[in-house]
N, CA, C and O of each residue as an XYZ file, in Angstrom:
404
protein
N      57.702    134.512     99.659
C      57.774    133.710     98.458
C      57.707    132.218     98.789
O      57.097    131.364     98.145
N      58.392    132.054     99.834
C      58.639    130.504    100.036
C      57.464    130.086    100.879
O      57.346    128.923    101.263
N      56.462    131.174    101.213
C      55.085    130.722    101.915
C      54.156    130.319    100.566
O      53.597    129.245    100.341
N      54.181    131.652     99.670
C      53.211    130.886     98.501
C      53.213    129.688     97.635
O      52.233    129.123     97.148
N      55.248    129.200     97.443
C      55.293    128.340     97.094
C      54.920    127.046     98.164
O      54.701    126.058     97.463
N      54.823    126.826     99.139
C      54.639    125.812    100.149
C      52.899    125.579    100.167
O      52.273    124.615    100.608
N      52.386    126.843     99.516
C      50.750    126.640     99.367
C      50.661    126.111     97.687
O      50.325    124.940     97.513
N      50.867    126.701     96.851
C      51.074    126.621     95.518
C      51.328    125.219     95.051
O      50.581    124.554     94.333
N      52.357    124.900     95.501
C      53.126    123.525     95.111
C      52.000    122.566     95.475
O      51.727    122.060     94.386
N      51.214    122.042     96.358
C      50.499    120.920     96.954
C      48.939    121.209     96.057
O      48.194    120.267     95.784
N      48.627    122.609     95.684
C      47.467    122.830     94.912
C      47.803    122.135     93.414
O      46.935    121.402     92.939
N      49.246    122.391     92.549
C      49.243    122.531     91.560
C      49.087    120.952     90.916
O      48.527    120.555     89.894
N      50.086    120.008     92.339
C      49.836    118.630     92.359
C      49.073    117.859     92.129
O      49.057    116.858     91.413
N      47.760    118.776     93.350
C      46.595    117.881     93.105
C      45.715    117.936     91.883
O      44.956    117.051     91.490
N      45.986    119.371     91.229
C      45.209    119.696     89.863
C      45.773    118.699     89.094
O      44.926    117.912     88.672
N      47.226    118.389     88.671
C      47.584    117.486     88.203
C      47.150    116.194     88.389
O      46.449    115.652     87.534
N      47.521    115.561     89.533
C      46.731    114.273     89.760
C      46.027    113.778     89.440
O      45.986    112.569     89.214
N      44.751    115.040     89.243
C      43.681    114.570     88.349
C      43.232    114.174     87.294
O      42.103    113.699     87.167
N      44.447    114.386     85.973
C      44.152    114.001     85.009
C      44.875    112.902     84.217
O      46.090    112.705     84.246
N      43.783    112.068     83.357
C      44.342    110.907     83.164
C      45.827    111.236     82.482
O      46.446    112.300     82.472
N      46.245    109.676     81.803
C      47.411    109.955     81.416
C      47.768    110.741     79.974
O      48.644    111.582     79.768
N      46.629    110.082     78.907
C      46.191    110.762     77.850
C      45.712    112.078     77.706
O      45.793    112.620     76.604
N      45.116    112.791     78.883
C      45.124    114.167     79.228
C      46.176    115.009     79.184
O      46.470    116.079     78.653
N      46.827    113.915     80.159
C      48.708    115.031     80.379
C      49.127    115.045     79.091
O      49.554    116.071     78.561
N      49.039    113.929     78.501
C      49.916    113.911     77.120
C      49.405    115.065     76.267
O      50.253    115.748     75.694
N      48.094    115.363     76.117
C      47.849    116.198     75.038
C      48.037    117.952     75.669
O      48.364    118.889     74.940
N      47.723    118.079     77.255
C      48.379    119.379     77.655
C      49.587    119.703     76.980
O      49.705    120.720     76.297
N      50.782    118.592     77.211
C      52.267    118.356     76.446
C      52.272    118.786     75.289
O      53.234    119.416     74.853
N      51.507    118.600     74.782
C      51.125    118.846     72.840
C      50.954    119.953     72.593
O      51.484    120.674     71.748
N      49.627    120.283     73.873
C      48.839    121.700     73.442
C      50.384    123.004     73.857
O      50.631    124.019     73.205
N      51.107    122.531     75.017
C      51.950    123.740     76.072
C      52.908    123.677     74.617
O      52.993    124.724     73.976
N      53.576    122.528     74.143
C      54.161    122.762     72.747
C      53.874    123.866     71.267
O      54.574    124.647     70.622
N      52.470    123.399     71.214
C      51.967    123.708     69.985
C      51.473    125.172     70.188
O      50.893    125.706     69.243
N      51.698    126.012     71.599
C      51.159    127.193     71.517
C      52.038    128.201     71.710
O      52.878    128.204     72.610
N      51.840    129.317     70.666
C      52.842    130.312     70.626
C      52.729    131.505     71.638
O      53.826    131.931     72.001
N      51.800    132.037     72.089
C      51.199    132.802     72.666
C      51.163    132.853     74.014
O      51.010    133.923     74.604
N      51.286    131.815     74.571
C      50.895    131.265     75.805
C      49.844    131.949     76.483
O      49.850    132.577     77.542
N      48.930    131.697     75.651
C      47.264    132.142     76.728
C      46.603    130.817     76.734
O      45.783    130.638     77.634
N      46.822    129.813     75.854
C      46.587    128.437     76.026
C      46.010    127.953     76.841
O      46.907    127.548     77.579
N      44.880    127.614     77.381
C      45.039    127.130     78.676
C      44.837    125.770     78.687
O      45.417    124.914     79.355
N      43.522    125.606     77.482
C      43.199    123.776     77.541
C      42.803    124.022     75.886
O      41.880    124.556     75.271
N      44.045    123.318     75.556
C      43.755    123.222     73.778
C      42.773    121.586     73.767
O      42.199    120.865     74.584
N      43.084    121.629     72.102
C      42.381    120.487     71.563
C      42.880    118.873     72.166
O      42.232    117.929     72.618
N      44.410    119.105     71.908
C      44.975    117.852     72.547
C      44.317    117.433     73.263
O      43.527    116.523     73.014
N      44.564    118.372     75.125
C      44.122    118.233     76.190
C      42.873    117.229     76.389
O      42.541    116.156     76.892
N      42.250    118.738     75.369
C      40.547    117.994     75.563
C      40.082    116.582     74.725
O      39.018    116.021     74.986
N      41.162    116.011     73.530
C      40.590    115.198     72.945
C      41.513    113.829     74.063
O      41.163    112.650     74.036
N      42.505    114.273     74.816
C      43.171    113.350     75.772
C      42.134    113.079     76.974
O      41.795    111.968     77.380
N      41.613    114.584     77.555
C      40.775    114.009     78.440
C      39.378    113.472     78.050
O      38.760    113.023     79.015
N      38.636    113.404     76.681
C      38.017    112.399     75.643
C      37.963    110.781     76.481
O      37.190    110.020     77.062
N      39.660    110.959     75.968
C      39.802    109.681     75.411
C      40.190    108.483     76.832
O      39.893    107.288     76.822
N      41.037    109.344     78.160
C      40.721    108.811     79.431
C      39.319    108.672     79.686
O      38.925    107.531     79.926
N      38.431    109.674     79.682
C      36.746    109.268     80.256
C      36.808    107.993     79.400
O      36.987    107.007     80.114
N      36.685    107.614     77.666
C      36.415    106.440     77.376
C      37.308    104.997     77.842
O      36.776    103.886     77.860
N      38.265    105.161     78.084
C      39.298    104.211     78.190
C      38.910    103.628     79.597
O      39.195    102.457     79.848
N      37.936    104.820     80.996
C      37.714    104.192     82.154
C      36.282    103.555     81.860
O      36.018    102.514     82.461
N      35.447    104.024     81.091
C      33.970    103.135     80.487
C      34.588    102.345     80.401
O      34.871    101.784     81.459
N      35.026    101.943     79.464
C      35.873    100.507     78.563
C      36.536     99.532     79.917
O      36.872     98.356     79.782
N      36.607    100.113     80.885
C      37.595     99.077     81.870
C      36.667     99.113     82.922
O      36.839     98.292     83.823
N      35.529    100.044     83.017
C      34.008     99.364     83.814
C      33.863     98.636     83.248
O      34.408     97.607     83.647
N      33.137     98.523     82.033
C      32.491     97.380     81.615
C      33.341     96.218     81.020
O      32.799     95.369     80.311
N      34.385     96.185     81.243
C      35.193     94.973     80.919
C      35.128     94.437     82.233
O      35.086     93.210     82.324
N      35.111     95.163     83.326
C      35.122     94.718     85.060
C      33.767     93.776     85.595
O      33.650     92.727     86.228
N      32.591     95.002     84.819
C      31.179     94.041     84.618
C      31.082     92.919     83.808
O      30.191     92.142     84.152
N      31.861     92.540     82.641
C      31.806     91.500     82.163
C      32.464     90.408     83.038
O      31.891     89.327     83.172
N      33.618     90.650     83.621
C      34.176     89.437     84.575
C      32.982     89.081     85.058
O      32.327     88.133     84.624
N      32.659     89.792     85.937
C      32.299     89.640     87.034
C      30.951     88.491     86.579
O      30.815     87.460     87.239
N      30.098     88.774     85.513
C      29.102     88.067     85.042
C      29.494     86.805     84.164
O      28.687     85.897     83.964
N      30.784     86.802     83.654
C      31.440     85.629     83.701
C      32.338     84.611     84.770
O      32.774     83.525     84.388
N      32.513     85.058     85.961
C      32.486     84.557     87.440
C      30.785     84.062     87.520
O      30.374     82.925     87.752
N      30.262     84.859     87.346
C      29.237     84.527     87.732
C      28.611     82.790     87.351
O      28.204     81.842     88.022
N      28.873     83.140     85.596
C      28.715     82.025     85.075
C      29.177     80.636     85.348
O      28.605     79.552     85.465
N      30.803     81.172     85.427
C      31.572     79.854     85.870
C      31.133     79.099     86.853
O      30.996     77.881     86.738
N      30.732     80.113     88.482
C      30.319     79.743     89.529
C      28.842     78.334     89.344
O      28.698     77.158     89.681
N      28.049     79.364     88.633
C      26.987     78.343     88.246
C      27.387     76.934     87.652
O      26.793     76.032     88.243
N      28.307     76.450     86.554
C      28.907     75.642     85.875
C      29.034     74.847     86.973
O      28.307     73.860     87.091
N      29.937     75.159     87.884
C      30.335     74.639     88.483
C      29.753     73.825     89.602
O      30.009     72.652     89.875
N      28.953     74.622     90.182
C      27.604     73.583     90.984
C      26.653     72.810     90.472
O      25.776     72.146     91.024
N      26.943     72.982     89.282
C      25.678     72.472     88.471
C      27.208     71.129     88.344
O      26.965     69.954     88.620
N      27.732     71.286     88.187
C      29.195     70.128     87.893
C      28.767     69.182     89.201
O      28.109     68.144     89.124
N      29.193     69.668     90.181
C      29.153     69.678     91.665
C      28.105     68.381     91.765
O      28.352     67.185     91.920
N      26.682     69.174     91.597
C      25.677     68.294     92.054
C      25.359     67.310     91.166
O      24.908     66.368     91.818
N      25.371     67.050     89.950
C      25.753     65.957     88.754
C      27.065     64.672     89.345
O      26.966     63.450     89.232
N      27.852     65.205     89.769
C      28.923     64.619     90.349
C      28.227     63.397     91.407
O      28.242     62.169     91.329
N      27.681     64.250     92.319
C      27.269     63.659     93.521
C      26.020     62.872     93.383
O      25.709     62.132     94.316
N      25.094     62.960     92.088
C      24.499     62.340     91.821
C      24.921     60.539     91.095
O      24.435     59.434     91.333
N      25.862     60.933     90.308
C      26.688     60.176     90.210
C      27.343     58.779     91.110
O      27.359     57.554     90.992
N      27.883     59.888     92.116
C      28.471     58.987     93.177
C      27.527     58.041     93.911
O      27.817     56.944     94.390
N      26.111     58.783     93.915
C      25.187     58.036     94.748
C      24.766     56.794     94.026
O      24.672     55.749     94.670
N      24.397     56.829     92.215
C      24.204     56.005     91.688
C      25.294     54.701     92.485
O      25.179     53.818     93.335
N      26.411     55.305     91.530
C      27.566     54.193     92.219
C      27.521     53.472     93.599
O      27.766     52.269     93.688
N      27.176     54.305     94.755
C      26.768     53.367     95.738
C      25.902     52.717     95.731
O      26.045     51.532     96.034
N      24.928     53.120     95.458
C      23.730     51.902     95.219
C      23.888     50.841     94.760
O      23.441     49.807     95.257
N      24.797     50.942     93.349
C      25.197     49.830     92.590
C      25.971     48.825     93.660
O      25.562     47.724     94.029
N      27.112     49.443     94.032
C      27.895     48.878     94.674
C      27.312     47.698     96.447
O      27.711     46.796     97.184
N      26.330     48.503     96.249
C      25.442     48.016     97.611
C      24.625     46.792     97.229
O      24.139     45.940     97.973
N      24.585     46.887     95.977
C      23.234     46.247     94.838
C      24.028     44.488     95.050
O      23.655     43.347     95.323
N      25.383     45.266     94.697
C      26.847     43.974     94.341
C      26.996     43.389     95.801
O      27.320     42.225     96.037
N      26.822     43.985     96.386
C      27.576     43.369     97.494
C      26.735     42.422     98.619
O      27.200     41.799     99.573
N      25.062     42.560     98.079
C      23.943     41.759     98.556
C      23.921     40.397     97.405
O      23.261     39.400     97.698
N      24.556     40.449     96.326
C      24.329     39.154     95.560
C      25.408     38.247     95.716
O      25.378     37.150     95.158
């Protein structure tokens, strides 16, 4: 007994592991809501594990949006950068301009 549980236990984990959190929740619902217990993956379940697949889309592409707004900033910013330094050069010149009169 205590061999199958020592195999059992580390399988049942990892089946678990796998599912999001909104998954577990609706198993919870479905292991509740069933009288019979032949249950295996009610509606909950499946509209929980639904709703994890969308919730990890939704946090790709919120990840791809950073990233293309990094992107943006980055650009801003050299484009800042070299305006700057254009700048500065004016100013020396000037200052070079001043300092010959």
């Amino acid at each position: 007994m205590i061999k199958i549980m020592s195999i059992a236990l580390p399988m049942t984990l990892a089946l678990v592991a796998c599912d999001g959190p909104r998954e577990q929740i609706g198993e919870e619902v479905d292991n509740i809501n069933q009288d019979d217990g032949l249950l295996t993956e009610g509606p909950a379940e499946q509209a929980g594990e639904i709703a994890d697949q969308q919730a990890e889309m939704l946090g790709d592409r919120m990840d791809e949006r950073a990233d293309e707004l990094e992107d943006q900033a980055d650009k801003v910013v050299d484009e800042a950068k070299a305006r700057a330094d254009a700048i500065r050069e004016r100013a020396e010149t000037l200052e070079d301009r001043a300092d010959g009169i």
